[in-house]
DRENZALUM-738611 format. One record per residue: x, y, z of N, C-alpha, C in turn; residue in one letter. Coordinates in steps of 0.001 Angstrom, whole numbers, plus 500000, padded with zeros to 6 digits. Example, Ala and Ser with C-alpha at 12.3 -4.5 7.8 and 13.67 -1.06 7.14 Angstrom:
2
513190494310507800512300495500507800513200496700507800A 512850497750507080513670498940507140512900500030507870S 
This chain:
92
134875691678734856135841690839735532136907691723736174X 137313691299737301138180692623738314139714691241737787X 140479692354737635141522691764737049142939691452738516X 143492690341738411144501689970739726144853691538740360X 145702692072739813145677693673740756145191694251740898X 143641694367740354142594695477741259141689695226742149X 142144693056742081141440693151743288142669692932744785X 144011693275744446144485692862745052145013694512746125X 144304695870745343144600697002745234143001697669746333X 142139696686746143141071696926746747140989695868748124X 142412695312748414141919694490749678143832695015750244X 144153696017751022145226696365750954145592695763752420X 145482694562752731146004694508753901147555693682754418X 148038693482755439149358693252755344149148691098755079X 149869690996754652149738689369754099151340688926754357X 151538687465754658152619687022754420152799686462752969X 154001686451752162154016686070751215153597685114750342X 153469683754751137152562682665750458151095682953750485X 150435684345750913148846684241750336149342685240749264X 150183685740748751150103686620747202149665685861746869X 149027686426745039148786685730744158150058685514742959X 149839684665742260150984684453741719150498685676740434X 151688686195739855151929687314738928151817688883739272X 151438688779740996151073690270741616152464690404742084X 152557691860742040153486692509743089152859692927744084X 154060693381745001153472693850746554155068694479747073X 154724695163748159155499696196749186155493695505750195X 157063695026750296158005693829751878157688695160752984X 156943695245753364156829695811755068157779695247756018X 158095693573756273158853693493757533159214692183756810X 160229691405757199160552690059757507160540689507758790X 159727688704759431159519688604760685159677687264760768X 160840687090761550161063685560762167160543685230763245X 160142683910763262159540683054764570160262683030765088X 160167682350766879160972682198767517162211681488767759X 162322680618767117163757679975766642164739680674766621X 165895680090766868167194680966766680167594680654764910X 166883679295764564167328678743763134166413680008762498X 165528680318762608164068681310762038164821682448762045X 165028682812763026165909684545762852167026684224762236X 168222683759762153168881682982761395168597683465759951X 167072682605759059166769682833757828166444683529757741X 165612684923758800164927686124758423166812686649757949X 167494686789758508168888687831758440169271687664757011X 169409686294756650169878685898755560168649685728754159X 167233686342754462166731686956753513166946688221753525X 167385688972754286167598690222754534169229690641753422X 170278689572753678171329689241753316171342689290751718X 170008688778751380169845688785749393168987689859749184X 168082690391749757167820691733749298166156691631749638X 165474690738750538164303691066751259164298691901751987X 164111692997751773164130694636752792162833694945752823X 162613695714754093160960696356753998161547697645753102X 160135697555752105160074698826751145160455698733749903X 161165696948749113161760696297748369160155695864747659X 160144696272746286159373695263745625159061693719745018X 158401692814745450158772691317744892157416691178744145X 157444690401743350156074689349743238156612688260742800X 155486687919742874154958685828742809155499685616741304X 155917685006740630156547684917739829156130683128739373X 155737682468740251155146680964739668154836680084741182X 154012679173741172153937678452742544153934677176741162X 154504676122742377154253674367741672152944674222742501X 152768672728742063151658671586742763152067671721743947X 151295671636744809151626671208746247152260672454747215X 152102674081745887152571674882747508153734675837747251X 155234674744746964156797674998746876157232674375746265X 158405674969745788158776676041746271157511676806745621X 158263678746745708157925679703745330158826680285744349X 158115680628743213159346681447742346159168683020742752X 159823683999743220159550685633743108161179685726742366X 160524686941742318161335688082742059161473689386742454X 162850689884742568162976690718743840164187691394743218X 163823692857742945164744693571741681165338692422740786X 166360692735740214166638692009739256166827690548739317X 166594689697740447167218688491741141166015687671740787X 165964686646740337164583685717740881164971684402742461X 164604684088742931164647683125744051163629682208743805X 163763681247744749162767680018744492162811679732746130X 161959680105747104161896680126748405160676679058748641X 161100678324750008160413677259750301158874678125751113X 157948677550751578157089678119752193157369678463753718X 157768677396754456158488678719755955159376679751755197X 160091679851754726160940681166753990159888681849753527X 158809681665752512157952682897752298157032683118753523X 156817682812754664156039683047755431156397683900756263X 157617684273756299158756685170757202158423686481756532X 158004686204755473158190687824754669156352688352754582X 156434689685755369154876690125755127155085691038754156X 154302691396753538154238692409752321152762692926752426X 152144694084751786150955694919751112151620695111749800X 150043694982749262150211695023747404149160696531747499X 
């Protein structure tokens, strides 16, 4: 049985945050907002709590239905809706 991080270590490609798996970590490469001015807006102000490229997070719990998201992100946990985790790409 290949265990959540080795198979997540053997598929290294860039992902937005809602395809992690829940209990993996991964490496924030970019926060990339859509075109909205409201979208760049929330990319700044994840940037603002400590979503940085090069910042470690993982999945920390998903509910029914998606969202929120629980991570954690150094010592902080958040509970981010799914457009908010979709802004954030990461590699695990």
């Amino acid at each position: 049985m290949v265990s959540p991080d080795s198979a997540c270590l053997m598929n290294l490609k860039l992902r937005p945050l809602t395809e992690l798996p829940q209990g993996i970590s991964a490496i924030i490469q970019a926060v990339t907002p859509l075109r909205s001015d409201a979208m760049r807006s929330l990319a700044r102000r994840l940037a603002e709590i400590g979503f940085l490229p090069g910042e470690t997070v993982r999945v920390l719990r998903r509910v029914a239905g998606g969202e929120p998201i629980a991570v954690r992100i150094g010592g902080s946990t958040f509970a981010l809706r799914k457009h908010e985790a979709q802004c954030i790409m990461v590699r695990c």
